[in-house]
C-alpha positions in Angstrom: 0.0 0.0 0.0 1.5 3.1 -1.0 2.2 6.3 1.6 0.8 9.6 0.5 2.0 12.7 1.4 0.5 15.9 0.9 2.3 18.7 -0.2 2.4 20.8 2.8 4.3 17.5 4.5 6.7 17.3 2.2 7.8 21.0 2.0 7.9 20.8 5.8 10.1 17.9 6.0 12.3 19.9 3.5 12.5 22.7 5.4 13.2 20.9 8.6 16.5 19.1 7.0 17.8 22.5 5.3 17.5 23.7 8.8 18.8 20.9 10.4 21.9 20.8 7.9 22.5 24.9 8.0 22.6 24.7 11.6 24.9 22.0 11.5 27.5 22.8 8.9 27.7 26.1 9.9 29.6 27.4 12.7 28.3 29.5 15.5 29.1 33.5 14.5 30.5 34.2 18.2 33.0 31.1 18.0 36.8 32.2 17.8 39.3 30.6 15.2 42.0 30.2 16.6 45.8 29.0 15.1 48.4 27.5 17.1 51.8 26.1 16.5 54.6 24.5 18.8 56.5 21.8 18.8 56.1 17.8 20.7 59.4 16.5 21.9 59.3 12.5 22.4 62.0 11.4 24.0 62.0 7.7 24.3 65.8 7.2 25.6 67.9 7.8 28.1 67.9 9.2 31.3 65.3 12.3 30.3 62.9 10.1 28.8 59.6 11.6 28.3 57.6 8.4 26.9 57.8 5.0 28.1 56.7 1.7 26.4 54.5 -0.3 28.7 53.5 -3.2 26.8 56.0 -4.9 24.1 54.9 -5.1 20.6 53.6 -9.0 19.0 55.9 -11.3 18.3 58.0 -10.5 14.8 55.9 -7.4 14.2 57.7 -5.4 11.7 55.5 -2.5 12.8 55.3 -2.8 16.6 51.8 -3.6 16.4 50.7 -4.1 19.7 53.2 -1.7 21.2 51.5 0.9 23.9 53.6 3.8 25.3 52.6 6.4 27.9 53.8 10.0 27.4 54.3 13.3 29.3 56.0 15.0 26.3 57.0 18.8 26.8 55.5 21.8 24.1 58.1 24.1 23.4 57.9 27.3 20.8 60.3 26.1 18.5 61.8 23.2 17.6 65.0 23.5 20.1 64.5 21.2 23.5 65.8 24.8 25.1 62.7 26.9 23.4 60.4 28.3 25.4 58.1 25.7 27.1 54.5 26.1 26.3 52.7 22.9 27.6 53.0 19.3 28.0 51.6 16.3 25.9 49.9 13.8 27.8 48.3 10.6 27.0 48.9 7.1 25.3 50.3 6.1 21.6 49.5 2.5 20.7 50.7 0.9 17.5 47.6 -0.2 16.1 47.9 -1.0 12.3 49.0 -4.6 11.5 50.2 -3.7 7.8 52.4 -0.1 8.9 53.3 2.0 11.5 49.9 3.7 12.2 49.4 4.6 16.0 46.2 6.1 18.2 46.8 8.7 19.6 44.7 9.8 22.8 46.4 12.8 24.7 45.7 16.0 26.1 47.5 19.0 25.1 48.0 20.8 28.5 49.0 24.3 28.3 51.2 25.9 31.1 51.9 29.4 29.8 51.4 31.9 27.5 47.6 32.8 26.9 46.0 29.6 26.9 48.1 28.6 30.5 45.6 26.1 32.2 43.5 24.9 29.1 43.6 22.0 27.8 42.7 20.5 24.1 41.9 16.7 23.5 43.4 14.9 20.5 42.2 11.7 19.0 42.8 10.1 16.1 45.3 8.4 14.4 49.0 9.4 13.4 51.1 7.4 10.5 54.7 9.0 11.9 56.4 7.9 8.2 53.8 10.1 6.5 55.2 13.7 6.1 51.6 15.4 7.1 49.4 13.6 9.6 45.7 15.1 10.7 44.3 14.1 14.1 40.7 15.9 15.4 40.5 17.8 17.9 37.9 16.7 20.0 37.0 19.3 22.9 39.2 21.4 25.3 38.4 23.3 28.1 39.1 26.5 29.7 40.0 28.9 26.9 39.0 26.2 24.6 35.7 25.2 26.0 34.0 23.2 23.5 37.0 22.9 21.0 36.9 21.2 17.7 39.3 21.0 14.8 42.4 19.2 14.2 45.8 19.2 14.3 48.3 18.8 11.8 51.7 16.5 12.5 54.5 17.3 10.9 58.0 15.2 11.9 60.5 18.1 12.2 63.7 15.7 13.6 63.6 12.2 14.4 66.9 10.4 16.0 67.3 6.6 17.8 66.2 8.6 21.0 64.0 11.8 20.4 61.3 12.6 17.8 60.6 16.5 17.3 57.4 17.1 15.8 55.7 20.3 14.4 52.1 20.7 15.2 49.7 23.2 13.7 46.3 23.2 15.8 43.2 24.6 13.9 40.4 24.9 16.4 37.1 26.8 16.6 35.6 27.0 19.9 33.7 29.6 22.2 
């Protein structure tokens, strides 16, 4: 049995989803874009270290698959370990791609000076470290970013047998 709709239904249910989409993909007109750049220092040798692997990677895993690592990674200004620091990286990295290197990445950016001292910004997402541009989302913040979203672009600046130096560009919108 076929449904009828009349007219005035259909242009209502129209109306509801360009509404419903509008309101959506358009951002709020008091929300603040905001840029911001620094750079993550991973050191994961010697007597600094900054990240530490907790569990070992499977058995003959040419990608550390399985490999989880807990960080407290300092933010500086520039890409030099004695730059300004800015914040502090927080959070896990697993290796979680069987085929490459391809880790999740679920940390908090923490800020400790500067303008934004005492907010934080959530990153999840994944990060390919042997790709040369890597985009994680933002996905909330608080304090200056209060309701955050966005995403942040990884670039590997310097990488060594201990340390990895990392460029990060943050695009964010929030309140």
């Amino acid at each position: 049995m076929p449904i009828s709709i009349s007219k005035r239904h259909l242009l209502l249910l129209l109306l509801f989803l360009l509404l419903t989409k509008s309101n959506s993909a358009n951002p709020n007109p008091n929300d603040k874009l905001t840029h911001i750049r620094f750079y993550f220092h991973d050191i994961i040798r010697g007597r600094n270290r900054t990240a530490v692997r907790v569990t070992k990677p499977a058995k003959a895993s040419p990608v550390a698959f399985g490999m989880i690592t807990v960080m407290d990674d300092p933010l500086t200004e520039g890409p030099d370990p004695k730059s300004r620091l800015v914040g502090r990286a927080q959070g896990v990295y697993a290796a979680a791609d069987q085929n490459e290197l391809g880790l999740l990445m679920a940390m908090n950016l923490a800020f400790t000076a500067g303008e934004y001292n005492g907010s934080v910004l959530s990153v999840l997402g994944r990060n390919q470290p042997f790709h040369p541009v890597r985009e994680m989302p933002v996905i909330g913040g608080s304090g200056v970013f209060r309701f955050a979203r966005g995403y942040a672009e990884a670039r590997t600046h310097s990488f060594s047998r201990d340390v990895a130096v990392v460029e990060y560009n943050v695009y964010l919108m929030h309140i």
